[in-house]
DRENLUMKOL-865280 format. One record per residue: residue number from 0; residue in three letters; y negated, x, z of N, C-alpha, C in turn. Coordinates in nm, 4 decimals. Atoms other than C-alpha are relative to their C-alpha. Layout:
BEGIN
+-------+-------+----------+----------+----------+----------+----------+----------+----------+----------+----------+
| vexmi | kolvo |      n_y |      n_x |      n_z |     ca_y |     ca_x |     ca_z |      c_y |      c_x |      c_z |
+-------+-------+----------+----------+----------+----------+----------+----------+----------+----------+----------+
|   NUM |   ALA |        Y |        X |        Z |        Y |        X |        Z |        Y |        X |        Z |
...
+-------+-------+----------+----------+----------+----------+----------+----------+----------+----------+----------+
This chain:
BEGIN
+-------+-------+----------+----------+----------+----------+----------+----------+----------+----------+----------+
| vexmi | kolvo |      n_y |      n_x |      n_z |     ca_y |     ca_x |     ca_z |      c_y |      c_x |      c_z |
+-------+-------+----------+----------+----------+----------+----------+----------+----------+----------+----------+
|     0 |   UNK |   0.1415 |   0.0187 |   0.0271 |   2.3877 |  -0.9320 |   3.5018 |  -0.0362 |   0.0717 |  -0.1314 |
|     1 |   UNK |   0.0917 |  -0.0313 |   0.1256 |   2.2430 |  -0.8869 |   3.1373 |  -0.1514 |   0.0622 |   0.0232 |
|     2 |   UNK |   0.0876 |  -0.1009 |  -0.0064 |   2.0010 |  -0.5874 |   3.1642 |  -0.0831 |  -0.0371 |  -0.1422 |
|     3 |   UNK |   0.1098 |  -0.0076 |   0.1145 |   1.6666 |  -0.6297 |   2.9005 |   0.0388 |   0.1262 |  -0.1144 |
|     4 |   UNK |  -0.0130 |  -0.1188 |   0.0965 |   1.7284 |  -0.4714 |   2.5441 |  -0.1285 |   0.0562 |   0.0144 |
|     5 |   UNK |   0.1347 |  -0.1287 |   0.0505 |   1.4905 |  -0.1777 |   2.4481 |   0.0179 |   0.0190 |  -0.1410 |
|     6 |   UNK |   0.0714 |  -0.0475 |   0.1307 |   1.3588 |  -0.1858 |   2.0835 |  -0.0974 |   0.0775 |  -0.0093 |
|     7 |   UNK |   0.1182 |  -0.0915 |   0.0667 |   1.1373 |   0.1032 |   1.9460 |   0.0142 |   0.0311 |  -0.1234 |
|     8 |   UNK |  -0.0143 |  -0.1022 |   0.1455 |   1.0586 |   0.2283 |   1.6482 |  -0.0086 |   0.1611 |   0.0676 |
|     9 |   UNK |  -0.0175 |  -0.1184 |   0.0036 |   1.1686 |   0.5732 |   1.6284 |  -0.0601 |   0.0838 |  -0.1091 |
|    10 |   UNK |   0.0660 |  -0.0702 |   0.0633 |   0.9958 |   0.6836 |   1.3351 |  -0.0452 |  -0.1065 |  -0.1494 |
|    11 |   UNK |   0.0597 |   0.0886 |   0.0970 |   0.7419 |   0.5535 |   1.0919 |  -0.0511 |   0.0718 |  -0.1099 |
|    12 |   UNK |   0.0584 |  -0.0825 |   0.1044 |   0.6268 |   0.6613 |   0.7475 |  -0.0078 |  -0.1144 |  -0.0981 |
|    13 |   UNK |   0.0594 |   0.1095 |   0.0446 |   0.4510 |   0.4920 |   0.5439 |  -0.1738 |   0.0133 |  -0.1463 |
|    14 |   UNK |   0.0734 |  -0.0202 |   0.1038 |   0.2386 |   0.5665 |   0.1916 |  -0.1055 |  -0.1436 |  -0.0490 |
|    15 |   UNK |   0.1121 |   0.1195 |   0.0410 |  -0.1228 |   0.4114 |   0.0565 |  -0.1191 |   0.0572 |  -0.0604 |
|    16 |   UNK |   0.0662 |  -0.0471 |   0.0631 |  -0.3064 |   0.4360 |  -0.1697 |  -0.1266 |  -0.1161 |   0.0118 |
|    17 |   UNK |   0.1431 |   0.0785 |  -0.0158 |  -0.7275 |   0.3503 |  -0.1569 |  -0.0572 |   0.0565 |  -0.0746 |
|    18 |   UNK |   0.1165 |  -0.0720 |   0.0702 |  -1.0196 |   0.4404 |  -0.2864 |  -0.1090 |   0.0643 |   0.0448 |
|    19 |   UNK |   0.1010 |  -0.0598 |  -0.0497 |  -1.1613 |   0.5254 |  -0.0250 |   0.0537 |   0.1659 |   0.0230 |
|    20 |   UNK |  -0.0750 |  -0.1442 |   0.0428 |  -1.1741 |   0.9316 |  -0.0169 |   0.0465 |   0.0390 |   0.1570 |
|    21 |   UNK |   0.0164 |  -0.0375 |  -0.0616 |  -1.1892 |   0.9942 |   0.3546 |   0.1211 |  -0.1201 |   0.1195 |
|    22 |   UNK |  -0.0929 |   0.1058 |  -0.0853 |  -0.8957 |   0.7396 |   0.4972 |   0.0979 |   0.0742 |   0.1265 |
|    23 |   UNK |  -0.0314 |  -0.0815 |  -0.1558 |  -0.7489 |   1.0000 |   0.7612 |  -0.0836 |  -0.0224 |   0.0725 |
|    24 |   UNK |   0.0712 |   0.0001 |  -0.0927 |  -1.0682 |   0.9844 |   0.9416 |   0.0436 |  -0.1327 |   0.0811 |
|    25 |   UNK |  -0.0218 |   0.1397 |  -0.1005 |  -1.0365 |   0.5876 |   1.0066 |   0.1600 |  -0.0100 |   0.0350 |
|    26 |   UNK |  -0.0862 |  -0.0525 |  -0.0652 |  -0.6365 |   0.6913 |   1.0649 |  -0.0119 |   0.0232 |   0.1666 |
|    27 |   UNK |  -0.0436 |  -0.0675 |  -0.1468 |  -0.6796 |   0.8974 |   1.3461 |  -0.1235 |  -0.0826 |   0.1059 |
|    28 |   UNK |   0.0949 |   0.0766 |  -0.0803 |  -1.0021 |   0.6901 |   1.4744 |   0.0718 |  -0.1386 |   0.0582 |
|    29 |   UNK |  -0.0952 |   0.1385 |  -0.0167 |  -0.7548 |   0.3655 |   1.4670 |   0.0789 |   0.0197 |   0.1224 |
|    30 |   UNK |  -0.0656 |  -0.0521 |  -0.0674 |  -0.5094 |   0.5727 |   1.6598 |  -0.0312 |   0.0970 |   0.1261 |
|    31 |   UNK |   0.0631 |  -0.0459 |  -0.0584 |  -0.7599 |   0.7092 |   1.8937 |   0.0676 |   0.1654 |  -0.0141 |
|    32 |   UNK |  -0.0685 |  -0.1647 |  -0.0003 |  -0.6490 |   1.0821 |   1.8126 |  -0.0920 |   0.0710 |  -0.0692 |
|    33 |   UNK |   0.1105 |  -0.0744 |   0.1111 |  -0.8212 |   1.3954 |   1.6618 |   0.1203 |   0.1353 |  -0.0800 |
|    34 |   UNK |  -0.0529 |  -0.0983 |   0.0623 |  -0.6213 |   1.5487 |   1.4137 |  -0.0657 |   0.1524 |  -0.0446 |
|    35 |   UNK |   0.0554 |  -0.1372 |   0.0873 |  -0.6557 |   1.9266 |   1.2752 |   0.1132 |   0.0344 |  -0.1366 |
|    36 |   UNK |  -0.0873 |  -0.0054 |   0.0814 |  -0.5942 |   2.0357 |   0.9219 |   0.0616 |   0.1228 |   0.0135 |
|    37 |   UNK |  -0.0804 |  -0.0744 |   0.0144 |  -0.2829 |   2.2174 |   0.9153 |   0.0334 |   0.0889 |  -0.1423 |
|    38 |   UNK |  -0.0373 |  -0.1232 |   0.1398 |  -0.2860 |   2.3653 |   0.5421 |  -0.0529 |  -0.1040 |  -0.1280 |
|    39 |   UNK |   0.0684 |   0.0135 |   0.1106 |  -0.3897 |   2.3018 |   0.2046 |   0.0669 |   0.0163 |  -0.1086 |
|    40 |   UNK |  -0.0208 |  -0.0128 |   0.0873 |  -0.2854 |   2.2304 |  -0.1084 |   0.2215 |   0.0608 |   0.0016 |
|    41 |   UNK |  -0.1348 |  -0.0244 |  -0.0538 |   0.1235 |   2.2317 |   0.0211 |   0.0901 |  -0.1105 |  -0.0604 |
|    42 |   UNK |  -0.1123 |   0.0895 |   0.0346 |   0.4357 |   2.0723 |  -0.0512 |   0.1051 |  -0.0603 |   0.1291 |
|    43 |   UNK |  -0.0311 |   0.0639 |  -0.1342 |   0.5607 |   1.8340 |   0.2224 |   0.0957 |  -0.1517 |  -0.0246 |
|    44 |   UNK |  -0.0768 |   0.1174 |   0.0211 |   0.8507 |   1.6027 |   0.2013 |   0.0190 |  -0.0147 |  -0.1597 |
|    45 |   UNK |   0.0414 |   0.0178 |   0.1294 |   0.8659 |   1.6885 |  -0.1693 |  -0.0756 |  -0.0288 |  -0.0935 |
|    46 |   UNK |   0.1076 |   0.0420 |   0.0834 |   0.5625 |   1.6039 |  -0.2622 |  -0.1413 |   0.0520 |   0.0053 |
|    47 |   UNK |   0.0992 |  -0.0720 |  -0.0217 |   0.2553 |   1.7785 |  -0.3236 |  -0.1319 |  -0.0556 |   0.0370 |
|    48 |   UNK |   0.1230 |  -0.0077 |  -0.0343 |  -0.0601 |   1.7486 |  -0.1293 |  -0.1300 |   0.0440 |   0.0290 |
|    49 |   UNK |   0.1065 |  -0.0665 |   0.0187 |  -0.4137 |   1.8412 |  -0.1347 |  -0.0257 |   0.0516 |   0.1341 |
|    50 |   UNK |   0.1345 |  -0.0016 |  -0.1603 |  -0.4722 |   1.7997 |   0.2657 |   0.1341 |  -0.0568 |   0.0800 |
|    51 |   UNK |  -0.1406 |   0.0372 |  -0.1611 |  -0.1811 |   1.7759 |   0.5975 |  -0.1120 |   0.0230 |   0.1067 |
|    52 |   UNK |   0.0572 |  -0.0277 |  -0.1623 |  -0.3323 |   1.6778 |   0.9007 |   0.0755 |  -0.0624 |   0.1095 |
|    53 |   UNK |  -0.0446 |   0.0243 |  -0.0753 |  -0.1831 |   1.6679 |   1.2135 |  -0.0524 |   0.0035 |   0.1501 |
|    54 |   UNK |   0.0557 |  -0.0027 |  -0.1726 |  -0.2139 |   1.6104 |   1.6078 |   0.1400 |   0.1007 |   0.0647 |
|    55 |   UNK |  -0.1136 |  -0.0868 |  -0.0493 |   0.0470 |   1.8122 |   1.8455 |   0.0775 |  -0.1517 |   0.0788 |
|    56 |   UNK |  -0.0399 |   0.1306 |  -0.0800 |   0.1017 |   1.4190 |   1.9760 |   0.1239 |  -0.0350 |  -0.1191 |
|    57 |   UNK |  -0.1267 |   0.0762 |   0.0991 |   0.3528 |   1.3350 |   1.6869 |  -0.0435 |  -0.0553 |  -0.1324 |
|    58 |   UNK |   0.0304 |   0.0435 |   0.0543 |   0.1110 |   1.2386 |   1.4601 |  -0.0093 |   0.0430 |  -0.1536 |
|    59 |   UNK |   0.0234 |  -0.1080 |   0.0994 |   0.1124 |   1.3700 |   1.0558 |  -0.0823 |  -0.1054 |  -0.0909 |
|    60 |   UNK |   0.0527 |   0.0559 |   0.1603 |  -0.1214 |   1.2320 |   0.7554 |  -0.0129 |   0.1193 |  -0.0907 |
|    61 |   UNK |  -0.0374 |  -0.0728 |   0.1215 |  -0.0981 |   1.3854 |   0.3985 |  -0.1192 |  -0.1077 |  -0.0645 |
|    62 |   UNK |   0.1013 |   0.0269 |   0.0511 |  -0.3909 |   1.3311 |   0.1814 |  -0.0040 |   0.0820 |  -0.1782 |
|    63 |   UNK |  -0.0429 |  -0.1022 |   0.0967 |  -0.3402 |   1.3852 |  -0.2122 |  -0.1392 |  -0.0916 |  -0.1223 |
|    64 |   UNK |   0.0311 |   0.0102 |   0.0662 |  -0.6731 |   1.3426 |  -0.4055 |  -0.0099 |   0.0390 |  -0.1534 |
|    65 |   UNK |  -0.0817 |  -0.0736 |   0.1414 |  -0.6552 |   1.3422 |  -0.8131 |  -0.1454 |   0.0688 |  -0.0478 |
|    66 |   UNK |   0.1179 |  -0.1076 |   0.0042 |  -0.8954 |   1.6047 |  -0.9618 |  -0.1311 |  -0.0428 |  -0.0441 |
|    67 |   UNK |   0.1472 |   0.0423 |   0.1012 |  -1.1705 |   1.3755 |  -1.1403 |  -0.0325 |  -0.0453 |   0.1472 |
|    68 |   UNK |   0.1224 |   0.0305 |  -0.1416 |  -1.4726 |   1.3331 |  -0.8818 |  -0.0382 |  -0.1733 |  -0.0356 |
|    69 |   UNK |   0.0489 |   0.1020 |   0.0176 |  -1.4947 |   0.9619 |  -1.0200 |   0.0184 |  -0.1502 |   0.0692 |
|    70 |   UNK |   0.0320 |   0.0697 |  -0.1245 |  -1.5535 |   0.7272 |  -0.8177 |   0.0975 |  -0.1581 |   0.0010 |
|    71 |   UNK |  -0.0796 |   0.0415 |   0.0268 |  -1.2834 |   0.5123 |  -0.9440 |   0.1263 |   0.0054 |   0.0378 |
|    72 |   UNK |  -0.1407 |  -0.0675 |  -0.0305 |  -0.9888 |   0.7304 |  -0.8446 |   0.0489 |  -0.0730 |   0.1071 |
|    73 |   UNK |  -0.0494 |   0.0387 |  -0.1245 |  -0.7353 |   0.5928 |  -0.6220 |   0.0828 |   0.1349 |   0.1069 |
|    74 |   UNK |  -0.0928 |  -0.0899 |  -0.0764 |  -0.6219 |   0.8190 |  -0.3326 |   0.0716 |  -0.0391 |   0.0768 |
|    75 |   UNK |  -0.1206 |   0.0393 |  -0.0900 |  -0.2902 |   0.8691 |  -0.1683 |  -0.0090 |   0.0312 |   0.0923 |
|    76 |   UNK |  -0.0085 |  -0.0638 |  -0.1744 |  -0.1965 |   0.8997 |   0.1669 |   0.1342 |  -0.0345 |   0.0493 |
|    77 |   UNK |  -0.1228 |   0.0275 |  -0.0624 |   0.0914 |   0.9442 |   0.3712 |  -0.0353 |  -0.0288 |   0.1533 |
|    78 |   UNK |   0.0352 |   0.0199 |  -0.1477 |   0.1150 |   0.8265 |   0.7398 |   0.1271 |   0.0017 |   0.0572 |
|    79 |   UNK |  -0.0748 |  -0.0200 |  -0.0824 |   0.3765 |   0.9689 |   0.9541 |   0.0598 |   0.0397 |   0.1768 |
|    80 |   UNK |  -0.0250 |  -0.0342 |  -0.1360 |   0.4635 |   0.9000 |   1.3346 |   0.1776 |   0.0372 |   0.0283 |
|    81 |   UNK |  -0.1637 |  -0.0385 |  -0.0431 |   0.7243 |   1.0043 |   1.5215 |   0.0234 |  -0.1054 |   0.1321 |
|    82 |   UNK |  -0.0178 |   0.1126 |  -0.1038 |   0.8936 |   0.8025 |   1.8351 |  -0.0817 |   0.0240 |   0.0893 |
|    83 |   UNK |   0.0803 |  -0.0153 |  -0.1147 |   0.7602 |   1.0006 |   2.0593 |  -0.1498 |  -0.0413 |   0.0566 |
|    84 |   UNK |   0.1377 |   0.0616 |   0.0007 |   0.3915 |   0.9153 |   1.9369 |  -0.0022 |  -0.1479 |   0.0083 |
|    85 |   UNK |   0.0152 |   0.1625 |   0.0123 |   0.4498 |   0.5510 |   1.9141 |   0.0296 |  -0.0296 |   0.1416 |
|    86 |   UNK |  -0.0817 |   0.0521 |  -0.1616 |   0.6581 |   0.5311 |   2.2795 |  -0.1511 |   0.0170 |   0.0796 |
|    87 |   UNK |   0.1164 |  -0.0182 |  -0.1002 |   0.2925 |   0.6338 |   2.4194 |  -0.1481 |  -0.0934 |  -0.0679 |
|    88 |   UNK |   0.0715 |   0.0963 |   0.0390 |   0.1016 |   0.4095 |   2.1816 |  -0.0396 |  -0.1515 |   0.0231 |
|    89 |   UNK |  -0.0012 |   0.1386 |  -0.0639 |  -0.0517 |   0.0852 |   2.2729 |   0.0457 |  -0.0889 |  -0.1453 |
|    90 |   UNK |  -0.0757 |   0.0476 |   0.1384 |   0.1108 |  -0.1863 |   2.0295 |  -0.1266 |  -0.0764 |  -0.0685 |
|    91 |   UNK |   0.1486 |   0.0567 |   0.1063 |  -0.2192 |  -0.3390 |   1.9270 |  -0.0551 |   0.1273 |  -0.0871 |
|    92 |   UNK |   0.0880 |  -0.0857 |   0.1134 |  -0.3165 |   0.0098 |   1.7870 |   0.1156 |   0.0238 |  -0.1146 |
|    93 |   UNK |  -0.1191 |  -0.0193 |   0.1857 |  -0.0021 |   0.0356 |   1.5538 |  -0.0118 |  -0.1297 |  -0.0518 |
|    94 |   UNK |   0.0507 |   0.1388 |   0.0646 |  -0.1030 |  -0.3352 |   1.4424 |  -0.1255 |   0.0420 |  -0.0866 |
|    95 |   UNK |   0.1363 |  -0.0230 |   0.0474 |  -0.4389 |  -0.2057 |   1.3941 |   0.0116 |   0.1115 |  -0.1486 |
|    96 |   UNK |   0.0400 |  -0.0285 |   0.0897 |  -0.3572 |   0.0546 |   1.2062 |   0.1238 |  -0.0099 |  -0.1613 |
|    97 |   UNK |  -0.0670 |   0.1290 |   0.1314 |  -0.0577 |  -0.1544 |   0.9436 |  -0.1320 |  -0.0623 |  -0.0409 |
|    98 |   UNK |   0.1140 |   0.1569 |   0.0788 |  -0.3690 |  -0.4136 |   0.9249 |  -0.1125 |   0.1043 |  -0.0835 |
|    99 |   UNK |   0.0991 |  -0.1135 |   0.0813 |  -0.5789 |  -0.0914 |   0.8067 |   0.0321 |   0.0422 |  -0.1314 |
|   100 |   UNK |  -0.0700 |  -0.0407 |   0.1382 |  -0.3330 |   0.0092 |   0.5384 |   0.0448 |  -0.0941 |  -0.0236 |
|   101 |   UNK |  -0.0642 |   0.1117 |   0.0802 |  -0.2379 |  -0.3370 |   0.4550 |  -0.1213 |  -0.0099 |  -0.0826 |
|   102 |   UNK |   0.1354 |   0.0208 |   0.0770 |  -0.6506 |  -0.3559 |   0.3346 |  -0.0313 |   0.0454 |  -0.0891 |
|   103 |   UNK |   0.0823 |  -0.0855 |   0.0699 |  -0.6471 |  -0.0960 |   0.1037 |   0.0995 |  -0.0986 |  -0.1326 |
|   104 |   UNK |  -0.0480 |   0.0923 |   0.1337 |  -0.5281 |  -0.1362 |  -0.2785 |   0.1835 |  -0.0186 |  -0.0132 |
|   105 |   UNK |  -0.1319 |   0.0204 |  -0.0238 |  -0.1422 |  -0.0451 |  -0.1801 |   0.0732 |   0.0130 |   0.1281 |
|   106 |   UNK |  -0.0016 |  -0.0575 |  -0.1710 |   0.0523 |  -0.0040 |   0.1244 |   0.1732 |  -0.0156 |  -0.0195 |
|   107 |   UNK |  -0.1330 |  -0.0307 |  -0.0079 |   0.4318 |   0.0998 |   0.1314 |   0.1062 |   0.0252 |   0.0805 |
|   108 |   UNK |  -0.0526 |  -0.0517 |  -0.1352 |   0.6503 |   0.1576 |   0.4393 |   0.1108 |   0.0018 |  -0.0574 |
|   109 |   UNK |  -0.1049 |  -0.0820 |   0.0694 |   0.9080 |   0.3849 |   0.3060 |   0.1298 |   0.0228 |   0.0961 |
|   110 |   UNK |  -0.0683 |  -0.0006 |  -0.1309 |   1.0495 |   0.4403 |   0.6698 |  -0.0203 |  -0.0094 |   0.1438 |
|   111 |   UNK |   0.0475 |   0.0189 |  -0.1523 |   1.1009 |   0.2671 |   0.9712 |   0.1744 |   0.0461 |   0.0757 |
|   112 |   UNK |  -0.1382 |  -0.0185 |  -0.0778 |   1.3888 |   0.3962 |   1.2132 |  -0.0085 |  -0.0842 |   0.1276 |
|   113 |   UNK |  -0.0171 |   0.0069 |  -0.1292 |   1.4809 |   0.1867 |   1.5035 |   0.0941 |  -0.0081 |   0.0817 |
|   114 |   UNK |  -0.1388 |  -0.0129 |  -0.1428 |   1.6454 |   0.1961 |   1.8425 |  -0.0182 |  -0.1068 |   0.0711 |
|   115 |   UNK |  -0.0696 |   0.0850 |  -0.1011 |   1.8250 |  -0.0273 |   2.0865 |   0.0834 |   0.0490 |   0.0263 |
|   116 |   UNK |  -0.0924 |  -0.0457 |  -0.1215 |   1.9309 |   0.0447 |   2.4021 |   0.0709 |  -0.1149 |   0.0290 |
|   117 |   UNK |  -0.0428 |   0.0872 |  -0.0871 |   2.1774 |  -0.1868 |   2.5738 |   0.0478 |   0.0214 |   0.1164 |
|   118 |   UNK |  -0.0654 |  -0.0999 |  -0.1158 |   2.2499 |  -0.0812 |   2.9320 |   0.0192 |  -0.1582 |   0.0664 |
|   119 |   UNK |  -0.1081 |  -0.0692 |   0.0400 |   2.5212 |  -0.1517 |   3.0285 |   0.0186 |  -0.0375 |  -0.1451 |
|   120 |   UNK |  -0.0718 |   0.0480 |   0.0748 |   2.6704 |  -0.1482 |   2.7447 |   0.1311 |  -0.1121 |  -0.0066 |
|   121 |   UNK |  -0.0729 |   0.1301 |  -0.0381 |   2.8182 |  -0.4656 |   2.6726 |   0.0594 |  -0.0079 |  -0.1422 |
|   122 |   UNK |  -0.0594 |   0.0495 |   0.0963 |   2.9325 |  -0.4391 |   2.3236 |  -0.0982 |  -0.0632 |  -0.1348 |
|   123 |   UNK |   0.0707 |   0.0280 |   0.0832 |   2.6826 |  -0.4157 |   2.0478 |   0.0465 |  -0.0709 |  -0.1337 |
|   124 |   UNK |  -0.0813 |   0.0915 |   0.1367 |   2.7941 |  -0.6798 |   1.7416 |  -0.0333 |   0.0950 |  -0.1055 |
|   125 |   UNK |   0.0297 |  -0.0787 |   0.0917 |   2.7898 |  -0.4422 |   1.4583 |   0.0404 |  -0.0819 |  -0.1751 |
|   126 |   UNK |  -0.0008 |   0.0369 |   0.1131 |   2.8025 |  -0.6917 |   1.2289 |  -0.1093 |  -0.0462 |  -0.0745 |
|   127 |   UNK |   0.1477 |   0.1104 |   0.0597 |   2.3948 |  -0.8788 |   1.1189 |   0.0018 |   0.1191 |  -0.0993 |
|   128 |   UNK |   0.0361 |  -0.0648 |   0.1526 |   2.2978 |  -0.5615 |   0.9301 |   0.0888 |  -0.0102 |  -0.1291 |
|   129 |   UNK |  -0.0972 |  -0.0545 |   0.1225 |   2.6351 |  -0.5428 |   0.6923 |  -0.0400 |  -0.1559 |  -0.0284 |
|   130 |   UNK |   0.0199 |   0.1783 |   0.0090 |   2.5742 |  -0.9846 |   0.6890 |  -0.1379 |   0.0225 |  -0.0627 |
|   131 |   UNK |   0.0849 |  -0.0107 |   0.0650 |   2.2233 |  -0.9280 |   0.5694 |  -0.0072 |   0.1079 |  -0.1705 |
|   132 |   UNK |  -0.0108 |  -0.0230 |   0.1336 |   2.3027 |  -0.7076 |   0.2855 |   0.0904 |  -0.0223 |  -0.0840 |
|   133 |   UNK |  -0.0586 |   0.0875 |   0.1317 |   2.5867 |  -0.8718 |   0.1257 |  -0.0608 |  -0.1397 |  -0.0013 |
|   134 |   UNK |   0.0925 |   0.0996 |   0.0639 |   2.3368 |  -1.1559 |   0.1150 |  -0.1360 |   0.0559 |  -0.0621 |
|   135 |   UNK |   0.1243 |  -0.0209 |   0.1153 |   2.0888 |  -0.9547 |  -0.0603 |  -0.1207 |  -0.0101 |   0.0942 |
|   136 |   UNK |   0.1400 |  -0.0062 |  -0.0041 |   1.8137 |  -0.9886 |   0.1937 |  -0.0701 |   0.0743 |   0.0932 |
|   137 |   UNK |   0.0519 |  -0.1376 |  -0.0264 |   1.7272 |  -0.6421 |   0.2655 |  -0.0363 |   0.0767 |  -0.1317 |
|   138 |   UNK |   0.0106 |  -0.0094 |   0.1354 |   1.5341 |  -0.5726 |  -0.0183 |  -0.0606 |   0.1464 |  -0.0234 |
|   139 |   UNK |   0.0407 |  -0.1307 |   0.0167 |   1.4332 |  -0.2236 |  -0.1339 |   0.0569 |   0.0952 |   0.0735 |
|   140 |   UNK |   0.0064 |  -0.1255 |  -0.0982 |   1.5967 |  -0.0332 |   0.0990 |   0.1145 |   0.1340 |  -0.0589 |
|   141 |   UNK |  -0.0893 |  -0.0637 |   0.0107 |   1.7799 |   0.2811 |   0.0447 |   0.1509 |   0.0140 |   0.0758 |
|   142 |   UNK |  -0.0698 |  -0.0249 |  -0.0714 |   1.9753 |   0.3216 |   0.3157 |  -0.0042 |  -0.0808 |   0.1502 |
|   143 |   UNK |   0.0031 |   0.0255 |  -0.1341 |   2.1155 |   0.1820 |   0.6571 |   0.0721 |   0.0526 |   0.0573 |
|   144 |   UNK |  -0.0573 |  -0.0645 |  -0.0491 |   2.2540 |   0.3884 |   0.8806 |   0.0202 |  -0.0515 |   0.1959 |
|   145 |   UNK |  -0.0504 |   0.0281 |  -0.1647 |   2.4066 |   0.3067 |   1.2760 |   0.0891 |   0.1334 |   0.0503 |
|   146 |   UNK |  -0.0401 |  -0.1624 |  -0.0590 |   2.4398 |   0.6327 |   1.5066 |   0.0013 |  -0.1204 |   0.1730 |
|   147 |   UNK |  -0.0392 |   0.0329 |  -0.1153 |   2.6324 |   0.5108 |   1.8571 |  -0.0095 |   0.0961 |   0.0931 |
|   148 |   UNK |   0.0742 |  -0.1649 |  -0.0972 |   2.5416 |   0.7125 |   2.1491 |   0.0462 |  -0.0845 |   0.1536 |
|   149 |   UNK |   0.0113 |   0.0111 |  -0.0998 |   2.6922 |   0.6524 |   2.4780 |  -0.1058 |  -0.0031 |   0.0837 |
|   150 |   UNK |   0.0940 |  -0.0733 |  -0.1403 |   2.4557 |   0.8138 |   2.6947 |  -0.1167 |  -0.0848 |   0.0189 |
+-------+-------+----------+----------+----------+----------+----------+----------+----------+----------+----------+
């Protein structure tokens, strides 16, 4: 008997830039959560930010406005879940909030990690990903990596 795979994303991250100044708020409102800011003016993932806010649920945004008050400026943002926050997320609100950062002026998803389970194990084909990139159509990516795990 063929047991149901299990796909998740295991971890999401994901940069965007708007104009609007205050895009964490509709973040964590999307994601029904209430972040607190964790620090100021820090360096996080190599890159410097004005504003880290986080939940203790898994949740991180990074907020890096540029110094002119003009009303022009585009600001960045980072948006980083973890599995754990997504495994308890309903899937219409991680739709909701892609379709939120697809609206603004950029939207980047830098990293998605995912998992599949197969129980039993029956013999995962480890060949589509290496077949998709000697045809070229995995585009931008840095890296693909496959970690096997009994258990």
């Amino acid at each position: 008997m063929i047991q149901e795979r299990k796909f998740k994303i295991d971890w999401f991250k994901a940069f965007v830039a708007s104009h609007d100044w205050d895009l964490i708020s509709d973040f964590a409102k999307t994601l029904g959560i209430t972040p607190n800011l964790q620090a100021k003016d820090e360096i996080l993932g190599q890159k410097f930010w004005h504003e880290i806010w986080s939940s203790d649920t898994g949740a991180t945004f990074c907020a890096y406005r540029p110094a002119s008050q003009a009303q022009v400026q585009v600001h960045k943002y980072c948006v980083e879940l973890t599995g754990k926050f997504l495994s308890s997320l309903p899937l219409f609100q991680f739709q909701q909030l892609c379709e939120l950062c697809n609206r603004q002026d950029d939207f980047q998803v830098k990293r998605i990690d995912l998992t599949c389970d197969f129980f039993p194990c029956q013999g995962l084909n480890l060949k589509p990903w290496e077949t998709y990139l000697d045809q070229g159509q995995l585009a931008d990516y840095r890296s693909v990596k496959r970690i096997l795990n009994s258990d």
